[in-house]
MARSE-736120 format. One record per residue (C-alpha): x, y negated, z; residue in three letters; residue number from 1. Coordinates in nm, 4 decimals. Each point is the difference from the previous one (the first is absolute). Layout:
BEGIN
> X	Y	Z	ALA	NUM
...
//
This chain:
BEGIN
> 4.4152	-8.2490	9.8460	UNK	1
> -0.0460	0.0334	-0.3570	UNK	2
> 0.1243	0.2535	-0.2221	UNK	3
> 0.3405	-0.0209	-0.1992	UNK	4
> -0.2502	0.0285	-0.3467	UNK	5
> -0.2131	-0.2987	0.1594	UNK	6
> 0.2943	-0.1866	0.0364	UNK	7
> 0.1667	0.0251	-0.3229	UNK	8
> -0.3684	-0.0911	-0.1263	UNK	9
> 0.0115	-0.3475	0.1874	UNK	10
> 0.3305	-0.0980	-0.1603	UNK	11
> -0.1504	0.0883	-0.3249	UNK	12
> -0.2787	-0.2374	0.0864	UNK	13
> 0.2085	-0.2588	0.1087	UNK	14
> 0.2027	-0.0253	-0.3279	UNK	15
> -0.3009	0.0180	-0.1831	UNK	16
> -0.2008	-0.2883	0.2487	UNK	17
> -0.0168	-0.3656	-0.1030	UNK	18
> 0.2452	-0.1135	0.2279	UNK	19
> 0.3325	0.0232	-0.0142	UNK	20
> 0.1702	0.2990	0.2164	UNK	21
> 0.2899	-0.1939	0.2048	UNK	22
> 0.2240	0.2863	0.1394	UNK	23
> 0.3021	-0.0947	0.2151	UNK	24
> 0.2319	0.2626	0.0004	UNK	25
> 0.1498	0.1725	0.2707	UNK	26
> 0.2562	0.2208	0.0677	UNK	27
> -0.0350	0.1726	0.3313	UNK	28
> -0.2635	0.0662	0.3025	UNK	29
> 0.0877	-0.3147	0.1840	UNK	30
> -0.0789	-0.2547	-0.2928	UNK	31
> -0.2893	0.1999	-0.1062	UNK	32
> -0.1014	-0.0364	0.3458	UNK	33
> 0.0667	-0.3923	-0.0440	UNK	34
> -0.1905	0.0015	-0.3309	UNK	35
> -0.2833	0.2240	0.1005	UNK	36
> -0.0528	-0.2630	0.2990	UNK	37
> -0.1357	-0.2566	-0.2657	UNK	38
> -0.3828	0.0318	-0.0615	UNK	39
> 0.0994	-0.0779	-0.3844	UNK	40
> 0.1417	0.3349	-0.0341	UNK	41
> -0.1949	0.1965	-0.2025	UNK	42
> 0.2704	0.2122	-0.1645	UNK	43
> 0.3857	0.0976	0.0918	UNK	44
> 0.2344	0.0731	-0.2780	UNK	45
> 0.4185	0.0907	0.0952	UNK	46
> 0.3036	-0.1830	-0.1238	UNK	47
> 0.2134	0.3072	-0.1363	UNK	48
> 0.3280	-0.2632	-0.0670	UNK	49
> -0.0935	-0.1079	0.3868	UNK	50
> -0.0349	0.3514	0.1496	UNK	51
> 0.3090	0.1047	-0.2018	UNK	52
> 0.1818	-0.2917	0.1947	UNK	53
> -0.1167	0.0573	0.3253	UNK	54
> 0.1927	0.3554	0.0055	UNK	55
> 0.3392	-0.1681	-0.1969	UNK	56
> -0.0798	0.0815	-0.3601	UNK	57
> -0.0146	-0.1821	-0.3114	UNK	58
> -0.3113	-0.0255	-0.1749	UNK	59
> -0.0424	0.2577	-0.2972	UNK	60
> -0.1027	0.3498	0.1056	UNK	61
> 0.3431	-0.0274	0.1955	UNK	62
> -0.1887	0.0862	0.3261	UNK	63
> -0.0988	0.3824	0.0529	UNK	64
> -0.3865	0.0783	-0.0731	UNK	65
> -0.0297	0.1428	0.3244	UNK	66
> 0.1002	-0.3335	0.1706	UNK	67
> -0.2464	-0.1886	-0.2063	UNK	68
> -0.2710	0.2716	0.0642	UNK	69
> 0.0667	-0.0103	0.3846	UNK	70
> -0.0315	-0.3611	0.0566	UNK	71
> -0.3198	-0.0497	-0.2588	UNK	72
> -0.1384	0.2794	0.1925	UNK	73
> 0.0690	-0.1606	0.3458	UNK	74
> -0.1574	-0.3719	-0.1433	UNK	75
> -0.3037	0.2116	-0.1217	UNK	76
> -0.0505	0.1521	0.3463	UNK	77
> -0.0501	-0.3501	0.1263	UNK	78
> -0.1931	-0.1464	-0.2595	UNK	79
> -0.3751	0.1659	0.0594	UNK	80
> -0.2342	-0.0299	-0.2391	UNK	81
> 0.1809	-0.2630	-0.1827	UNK	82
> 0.1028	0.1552	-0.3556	UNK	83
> 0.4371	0.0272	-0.0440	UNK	84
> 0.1702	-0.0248	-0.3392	UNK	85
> 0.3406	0.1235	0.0326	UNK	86
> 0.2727	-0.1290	-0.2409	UNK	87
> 0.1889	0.3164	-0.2076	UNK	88
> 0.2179	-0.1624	-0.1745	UNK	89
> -0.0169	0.2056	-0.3455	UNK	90
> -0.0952	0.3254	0.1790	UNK	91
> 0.3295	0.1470	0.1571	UNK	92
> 0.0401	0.2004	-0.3222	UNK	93
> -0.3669	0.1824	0.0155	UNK	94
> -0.2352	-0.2637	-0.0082	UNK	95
> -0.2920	0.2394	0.0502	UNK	96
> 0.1944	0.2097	0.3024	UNK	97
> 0.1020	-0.3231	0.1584	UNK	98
> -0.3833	-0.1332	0.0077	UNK	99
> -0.1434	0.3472	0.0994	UNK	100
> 0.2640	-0.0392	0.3132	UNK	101
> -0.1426	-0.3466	0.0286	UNK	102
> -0.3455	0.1299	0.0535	UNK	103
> 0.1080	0.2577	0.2552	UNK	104
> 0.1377	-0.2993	0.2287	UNK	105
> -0.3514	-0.2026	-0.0194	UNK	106
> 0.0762	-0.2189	-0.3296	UNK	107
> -0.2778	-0.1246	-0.2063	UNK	108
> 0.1697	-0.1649	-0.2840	UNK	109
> 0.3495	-0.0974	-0.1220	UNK	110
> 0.2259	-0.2417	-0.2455	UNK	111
> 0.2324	0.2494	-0.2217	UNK	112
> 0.2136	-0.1609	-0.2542	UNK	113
> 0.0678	0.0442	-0.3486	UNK	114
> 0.3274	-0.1570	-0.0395	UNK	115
> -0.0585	-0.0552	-0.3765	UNK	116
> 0.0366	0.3975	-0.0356	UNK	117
> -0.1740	0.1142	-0.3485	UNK	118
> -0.3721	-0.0746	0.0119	UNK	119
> -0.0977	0.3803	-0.0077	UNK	120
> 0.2506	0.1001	0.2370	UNK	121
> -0.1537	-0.2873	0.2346	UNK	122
> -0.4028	0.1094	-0.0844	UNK	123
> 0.1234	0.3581	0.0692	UNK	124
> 0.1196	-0.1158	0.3742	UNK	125
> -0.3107	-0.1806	0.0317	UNK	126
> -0.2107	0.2545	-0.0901	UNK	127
> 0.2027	0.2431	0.2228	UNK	128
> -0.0959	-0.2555	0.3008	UNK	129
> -0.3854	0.0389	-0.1228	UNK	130
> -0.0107	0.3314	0.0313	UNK	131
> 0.1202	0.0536	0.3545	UNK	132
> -0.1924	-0.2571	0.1164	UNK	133
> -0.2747	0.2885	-0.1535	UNK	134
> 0.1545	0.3104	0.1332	UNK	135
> 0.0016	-0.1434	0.3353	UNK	136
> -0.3674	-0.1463	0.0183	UNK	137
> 0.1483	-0.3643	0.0181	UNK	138
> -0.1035	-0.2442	-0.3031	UNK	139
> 0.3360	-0.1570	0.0416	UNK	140
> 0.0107	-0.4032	-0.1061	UNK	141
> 0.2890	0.0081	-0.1984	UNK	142
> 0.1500	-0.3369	-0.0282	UNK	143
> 0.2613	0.0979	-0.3143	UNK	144
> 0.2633	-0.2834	-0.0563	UNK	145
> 0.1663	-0.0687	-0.3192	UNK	146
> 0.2948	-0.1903	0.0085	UNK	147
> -0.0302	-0.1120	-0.3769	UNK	148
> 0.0764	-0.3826	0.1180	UNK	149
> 0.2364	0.0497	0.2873	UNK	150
> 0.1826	0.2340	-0.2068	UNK	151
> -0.0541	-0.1399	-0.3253	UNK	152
> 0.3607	-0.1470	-0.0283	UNK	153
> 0.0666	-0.2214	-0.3081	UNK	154
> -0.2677	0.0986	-0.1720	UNK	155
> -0.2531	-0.3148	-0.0538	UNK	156
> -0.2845	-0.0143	0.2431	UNK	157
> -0.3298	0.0426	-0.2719	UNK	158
> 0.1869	0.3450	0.0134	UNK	159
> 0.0249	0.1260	0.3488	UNK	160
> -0.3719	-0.1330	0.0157	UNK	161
> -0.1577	0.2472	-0.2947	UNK	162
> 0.2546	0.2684	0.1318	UNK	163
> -0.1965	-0.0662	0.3675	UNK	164
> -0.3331	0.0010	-0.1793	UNK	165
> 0.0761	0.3075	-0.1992	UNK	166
> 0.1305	0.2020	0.3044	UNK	167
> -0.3136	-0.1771	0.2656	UNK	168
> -0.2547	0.1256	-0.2894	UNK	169
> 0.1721	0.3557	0.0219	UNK	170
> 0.0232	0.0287	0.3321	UNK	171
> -0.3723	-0.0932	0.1467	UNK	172
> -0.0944	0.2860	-0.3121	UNK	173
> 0.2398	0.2610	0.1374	UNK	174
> -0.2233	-0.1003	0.3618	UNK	175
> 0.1958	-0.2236	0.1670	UNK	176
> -0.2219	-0.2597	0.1979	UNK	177
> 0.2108	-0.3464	-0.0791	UNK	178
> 0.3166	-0.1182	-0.1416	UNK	179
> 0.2745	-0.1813	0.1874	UNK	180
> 0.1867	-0.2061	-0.2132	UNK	181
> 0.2970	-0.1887	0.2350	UNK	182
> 0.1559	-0.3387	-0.1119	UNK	183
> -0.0473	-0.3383	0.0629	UNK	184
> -0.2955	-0.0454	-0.1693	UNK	185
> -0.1444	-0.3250	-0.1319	UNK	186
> -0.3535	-0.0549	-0.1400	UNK	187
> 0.0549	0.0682	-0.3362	UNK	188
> 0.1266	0.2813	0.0244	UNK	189
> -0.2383	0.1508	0.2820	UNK	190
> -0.2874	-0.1305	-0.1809	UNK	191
> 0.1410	0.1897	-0.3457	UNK	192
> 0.0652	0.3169	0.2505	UNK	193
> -0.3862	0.0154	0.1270	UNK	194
> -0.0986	-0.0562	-0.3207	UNK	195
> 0.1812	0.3267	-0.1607	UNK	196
> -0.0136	0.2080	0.2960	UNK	197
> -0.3654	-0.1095	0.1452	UNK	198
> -0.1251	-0.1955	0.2297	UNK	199
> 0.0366	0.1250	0.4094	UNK	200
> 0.3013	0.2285	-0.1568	UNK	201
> 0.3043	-0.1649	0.0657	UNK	202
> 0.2179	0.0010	0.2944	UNK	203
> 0.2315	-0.2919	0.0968	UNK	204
> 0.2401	-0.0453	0.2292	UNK	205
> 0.0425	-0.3879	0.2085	UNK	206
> 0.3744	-0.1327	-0.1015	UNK	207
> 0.1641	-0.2998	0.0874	UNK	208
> -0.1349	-0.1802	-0.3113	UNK	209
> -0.2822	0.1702	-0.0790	UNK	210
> -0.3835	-0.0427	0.0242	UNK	211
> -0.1765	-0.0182	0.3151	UNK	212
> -0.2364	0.2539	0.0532	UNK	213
> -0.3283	-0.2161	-0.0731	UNK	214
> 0.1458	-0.0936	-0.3203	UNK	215
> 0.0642	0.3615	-0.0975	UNK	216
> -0.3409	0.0704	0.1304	UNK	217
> -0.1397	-0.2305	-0.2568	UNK	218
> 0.1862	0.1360	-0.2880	UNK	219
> -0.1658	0.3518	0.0787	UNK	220
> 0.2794	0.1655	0.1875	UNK	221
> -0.1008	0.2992	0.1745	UNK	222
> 0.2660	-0.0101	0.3058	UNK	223
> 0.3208	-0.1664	0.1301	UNK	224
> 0.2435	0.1323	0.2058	UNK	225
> 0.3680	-0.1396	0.1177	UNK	226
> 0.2539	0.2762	-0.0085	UNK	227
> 0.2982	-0.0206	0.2212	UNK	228
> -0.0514	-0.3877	0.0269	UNK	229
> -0.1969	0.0426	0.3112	UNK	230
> 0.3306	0.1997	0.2037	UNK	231
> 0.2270	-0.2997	-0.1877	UNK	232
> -0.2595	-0.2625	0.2173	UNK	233
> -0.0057	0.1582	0.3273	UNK	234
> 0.4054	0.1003	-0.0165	UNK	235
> 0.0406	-0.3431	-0.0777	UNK	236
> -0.1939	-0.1282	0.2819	UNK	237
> 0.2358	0.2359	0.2191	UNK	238
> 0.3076	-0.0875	-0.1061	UNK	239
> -0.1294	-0.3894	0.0080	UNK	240
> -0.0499	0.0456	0.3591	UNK	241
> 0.3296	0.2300	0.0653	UNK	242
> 0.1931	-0.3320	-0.1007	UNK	243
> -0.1991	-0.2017	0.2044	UNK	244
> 0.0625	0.2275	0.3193	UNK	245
> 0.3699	0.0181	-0.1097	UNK	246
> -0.0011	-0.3894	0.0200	UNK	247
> -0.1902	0.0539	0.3795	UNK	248
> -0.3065	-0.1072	-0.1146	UNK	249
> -0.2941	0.2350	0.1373	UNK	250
> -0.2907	0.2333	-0.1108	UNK	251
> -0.3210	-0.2582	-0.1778	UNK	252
> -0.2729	0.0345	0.2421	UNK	253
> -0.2338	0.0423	-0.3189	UNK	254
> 0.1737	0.3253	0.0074	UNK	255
> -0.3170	0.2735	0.0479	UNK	256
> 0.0674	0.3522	0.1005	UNK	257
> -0.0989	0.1870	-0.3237	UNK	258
> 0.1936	0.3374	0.0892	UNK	259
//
């Protein structure tokens, strides 16, 4: 099995790689398992606002850390040599503790949050992360998120794109490896993102609306990933078939056994 440093190294070269990194997000062992079953896996990353629901807790740092910890530590016992990026949320209040915890449960790389906080507070958290992933002999593929368009408000969209470039810039200089920038995004504004930040440096993530991922691909996007829509597909899929049961209709023989 490869080492916990080798790993973190491969998610690094995925970002960085030609093609697009497709992560479908997860949120505990049993759809890991499901997703880690698919010979397209190359890469697992968790869905914190999915993980936080699976235990009865709004999204937002509203779950405990040690919850969060526990169950990314469980998915990466599963996972092998394929690299995990845990989501953080903004960093449970010590961005740099919170990823040094992440490292001691077998995580390679992470999405922390700015939530529009003041740029040098937000480089500072960043840089916090760096270092850790130093200390503990990890070279940890940040993923840092800026929520300068889904939190831009009012304010008109040219912006909340500069504010994203200005933080992106910041953030792959204080050592982070990309920059996740959520929102439906359209290709205009992607291609004005890749073009500020760099090319193979921005993160997406797959909407309802958005992109497909061989369109970001050809814009230069470095990854794209699908938050808690992936627990919204299969809870729908449950509760599509609960009603059909209800209305004594029976299991869909396409049904495989996944768990």
């Amino acid at each position: 099995m490869t080492s916990q440093a080798e790993r973190a190294q491969t998610l690094s070269a995925l970002h960085a790689a030609p093609e697009i990194l497709r992560v479908v997000n997860v949120w505990d062992v049993v759809s890991a398992k499901a997703i880690l079953d698919l010979p397209e896996t190359k890469a697992l990353a968790t869905a914190g606002h999915s993980i936080a629901a699976t235990f009865g807790y709004p999204d937002g740092e509203n779950i405990p850390l040690e919850l969060v910890l526990d169950m990314v530590g469980r998915i990466v016992s599963v996972a092998g040599d394929v690299p995990v990026s845990a989501d953080l949320d903004a960093g449970f209040g010590n961005a740099g503790e919170t990823a040094r915890r992440a490292i001691g449960v077998g995580i390679v790389g992470a999405n922390v949050e700015d939530r529009l906080k003041p740029l040098a507070e937000s480089v500072a958290a960043v840089e916090a992360i760096v270092r850790a992933g130093v200390a503990e002999g990890v070279p940890f593929a940040l993923n840092a998120r800026t929520d300068a368009i889904v939190r831009g408000g009012d304010r008109p969209l040219d912006e909340s794109i500069a504010d994203a470039i200005e933080r992106g810039r910041a953030y792959l200089d204080a050592g982070a490896d990309i920059v996740f920038v959520p929102g439906v995004l359209n290709a205009d504004v992607t291609r004005r993102l890749v073009e500020g930040i760099g090319e193979r440096k921005v993160s997406v993530i797959g909407l309802p609306g958005a992109l497909t991922a061989a369109e970001y691909e050809a814009l230069g996007v470095a990854r794209i990933s699908y938050g808690p829509t992936t627990q919204r597909v299969a809870l729908t899929a449950l509760q599509d078939v609960a009603k059909s049961l209800y209305a004594d209709g029976v299991i869909p023989p396409s049904t495989r056994a996944l768990n």
